[in-house]
N, C-alpha and C positions, 0 to 999 in steps of 0.2 A: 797294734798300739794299745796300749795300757788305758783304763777311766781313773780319773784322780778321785780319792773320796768325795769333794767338793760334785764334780760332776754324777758320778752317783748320785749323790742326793736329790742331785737340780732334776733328775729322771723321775723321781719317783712323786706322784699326787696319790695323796690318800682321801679314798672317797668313806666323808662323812655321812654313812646312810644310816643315820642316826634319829632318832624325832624331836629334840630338843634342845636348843642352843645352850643348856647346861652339859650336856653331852658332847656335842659336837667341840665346846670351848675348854672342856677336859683333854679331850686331846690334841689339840692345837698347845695348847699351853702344853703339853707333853713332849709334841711331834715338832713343834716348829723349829728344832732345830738339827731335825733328824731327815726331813723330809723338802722338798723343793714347793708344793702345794697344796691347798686341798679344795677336794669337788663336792662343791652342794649341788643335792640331786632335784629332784621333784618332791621324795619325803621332807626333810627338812628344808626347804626352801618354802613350802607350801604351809611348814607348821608356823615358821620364825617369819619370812618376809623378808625383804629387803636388808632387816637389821643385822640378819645374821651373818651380810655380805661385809657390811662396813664395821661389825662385833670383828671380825677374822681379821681383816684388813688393817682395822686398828691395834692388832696384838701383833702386828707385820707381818701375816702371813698372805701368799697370794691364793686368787680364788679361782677356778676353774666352774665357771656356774652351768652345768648341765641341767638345762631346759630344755634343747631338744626343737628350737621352736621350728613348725609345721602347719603352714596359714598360705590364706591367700598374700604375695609381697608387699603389698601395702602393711598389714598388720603387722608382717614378720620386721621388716623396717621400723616400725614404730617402735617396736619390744626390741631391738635391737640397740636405737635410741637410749632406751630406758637403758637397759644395761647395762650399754656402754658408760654414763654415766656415773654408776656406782664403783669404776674403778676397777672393773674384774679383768685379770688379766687374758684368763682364754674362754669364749663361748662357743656356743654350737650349733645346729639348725640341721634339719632332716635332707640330708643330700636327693630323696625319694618328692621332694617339694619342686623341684627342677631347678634348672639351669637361672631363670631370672628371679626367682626369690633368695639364690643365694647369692645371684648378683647384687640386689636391693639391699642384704644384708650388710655384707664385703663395701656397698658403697655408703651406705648408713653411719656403720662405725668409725668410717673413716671421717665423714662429716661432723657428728657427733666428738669424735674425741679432738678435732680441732675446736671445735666453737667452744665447749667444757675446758682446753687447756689439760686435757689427763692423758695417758696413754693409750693406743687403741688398741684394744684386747685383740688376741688372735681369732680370728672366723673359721671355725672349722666345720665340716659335714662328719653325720653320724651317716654313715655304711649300714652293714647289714650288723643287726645284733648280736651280740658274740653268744646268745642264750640260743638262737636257732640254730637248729642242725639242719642239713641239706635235705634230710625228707619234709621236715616241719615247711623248710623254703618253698619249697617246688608244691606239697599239697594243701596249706592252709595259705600261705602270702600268695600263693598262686603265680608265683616266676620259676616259668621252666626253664632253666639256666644254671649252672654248676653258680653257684656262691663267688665264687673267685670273680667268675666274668663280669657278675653286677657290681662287686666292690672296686673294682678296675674301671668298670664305666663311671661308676658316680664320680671316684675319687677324680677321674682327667675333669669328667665335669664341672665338679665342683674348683677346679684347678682354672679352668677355661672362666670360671664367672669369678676369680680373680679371688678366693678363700686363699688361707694358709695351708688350710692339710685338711684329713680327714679324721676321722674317728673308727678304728678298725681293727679285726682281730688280729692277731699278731699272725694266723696263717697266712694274711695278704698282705705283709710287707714285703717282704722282697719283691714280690711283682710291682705293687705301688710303684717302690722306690724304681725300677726299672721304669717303668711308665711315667712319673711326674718327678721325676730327677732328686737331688740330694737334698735340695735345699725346702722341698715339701715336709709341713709337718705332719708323722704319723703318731696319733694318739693311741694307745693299745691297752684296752682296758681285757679281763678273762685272764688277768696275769696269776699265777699259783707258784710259790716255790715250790720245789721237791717234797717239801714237809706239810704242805698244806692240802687240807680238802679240797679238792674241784666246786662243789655246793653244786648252781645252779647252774653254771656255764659249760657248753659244748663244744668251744674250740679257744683252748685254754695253753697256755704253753707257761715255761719258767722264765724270771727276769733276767737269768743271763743268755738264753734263746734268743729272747725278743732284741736285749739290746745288739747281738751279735748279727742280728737278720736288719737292722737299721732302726728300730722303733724309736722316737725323741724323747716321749714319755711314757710312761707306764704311770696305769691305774691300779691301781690295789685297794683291796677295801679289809674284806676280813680277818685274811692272814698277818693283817698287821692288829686293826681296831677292836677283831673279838678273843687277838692273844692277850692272855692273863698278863704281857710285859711287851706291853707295844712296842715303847722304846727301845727291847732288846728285838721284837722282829723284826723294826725296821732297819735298826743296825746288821743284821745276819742279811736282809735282803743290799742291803747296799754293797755289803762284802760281797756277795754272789754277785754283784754288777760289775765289781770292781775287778773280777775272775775276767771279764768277756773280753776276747781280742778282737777288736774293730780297725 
């Protein structure tokens, strides 16, 4: 089955890892109509604040707010709260935090985006980092376990404490998808078309790969935001979406 350009688009969040909301609102105002969302990271989120959530939001774009949060549940609940709040449509939380913190989260938002009257973002778990490689896994993070096994454990995990999906490299979709069924969202950030530098990530694939192996969204940051014609890479990546038989 064919992607329509419309759904192409809806795939693709460009992560603004950018350090200033004159930055980041350059290409929004560029992107937002080439692209399905964009992720504020811990850089720019930490430079800008909350404004840069409801800057985005009010140019219509939606916000994927990567925080990452990793706390005891009560706090991670509380910041969830907040978040929820601001109207962002997907956030995220340390799958590595356990089973009841992403419970507290999953039932935070849901609380929260009733009582505010907004919609309730997606709750998802970050997996293992797509910048680790399996020797980095096993002798700094100290898990001796093939990579695949712990992204399968969190993701049913985080499935089981009632999250949408998880945050994961695109080598562990297919298993995912085999394990927490069709309707889990997998986030899949290390995404590089064919034309693009690899940079800093170690399990990296291309966007017509990933959507052909199940992935919902795909994360992109450079390949799009430090081409000289973003608007044109992100057009050529949608085409390469539009390529994949699902």
């Amino acid at each position: 089955m064919s992607i329509s350009q419309q759904q192409a688009k809806e795939k693709i969040i460009v992560a603004l890892d950018v350090p200033s909301s004159a930055e980041a609102m350059q290409l929004v105002d560029k992107l937002s109509d080439e692209v399905g969302a964009f992720k504020i990271g811990m850089q720019l989120y930490n430079a800008e604040g909350p404004a840069i959530v409801r800057e985005i939001e009010a140019a219509g774009g939606k916000v994927f707010l990567d925080l990452k949060f990793h706390d005891i549940p009560n706090t991670v609940a509380e910041a969830t709260r907040v978040v929820t709040n601001l109207g962002v449509a997907i956030m995220n939380v340390h799958a590595a935090g356990g089973k009841k913190m992403m419970a507290v989260a999953a039932e935070a938002a849901a609380e929260q985006a009733k009582a505010a009257g907004v919609a309730k973002p997606l709750v998802t778990a970050v997996t293992v980092l797509t910048s680790l490689s399996q020797p980095e896994f096993e002798s700094e993070v100290g898990i001796d376990r093939p990579i695949n096994e712990q992204v399968i454990h969190w993701a049913k995990l985080a499935q089981e404490a009632g999250l949408n999906g998880v945050v994961a490299s695109a080598k562990e979709i297919a298993d995912i998808r085999n394990a927490c069924g069709s309707d889990f969202v997998i986030i899949t950030p290390g995404i590089r078309p064919v034309w693009a530098a690899a940079n800093d990530q170690s399990r990296i694939m291309t966007p017509k790969q990933a959507v052909e192996l199940g992935a919902t969204y795909l994360v992109i940051g450079r390949p799009i935001t430090a081409s000289p014609d973003p608007v044109e890479a992100a057009r050529k990546i949608v085409a390469e979406i539009m390529t994949a038989d699902i």
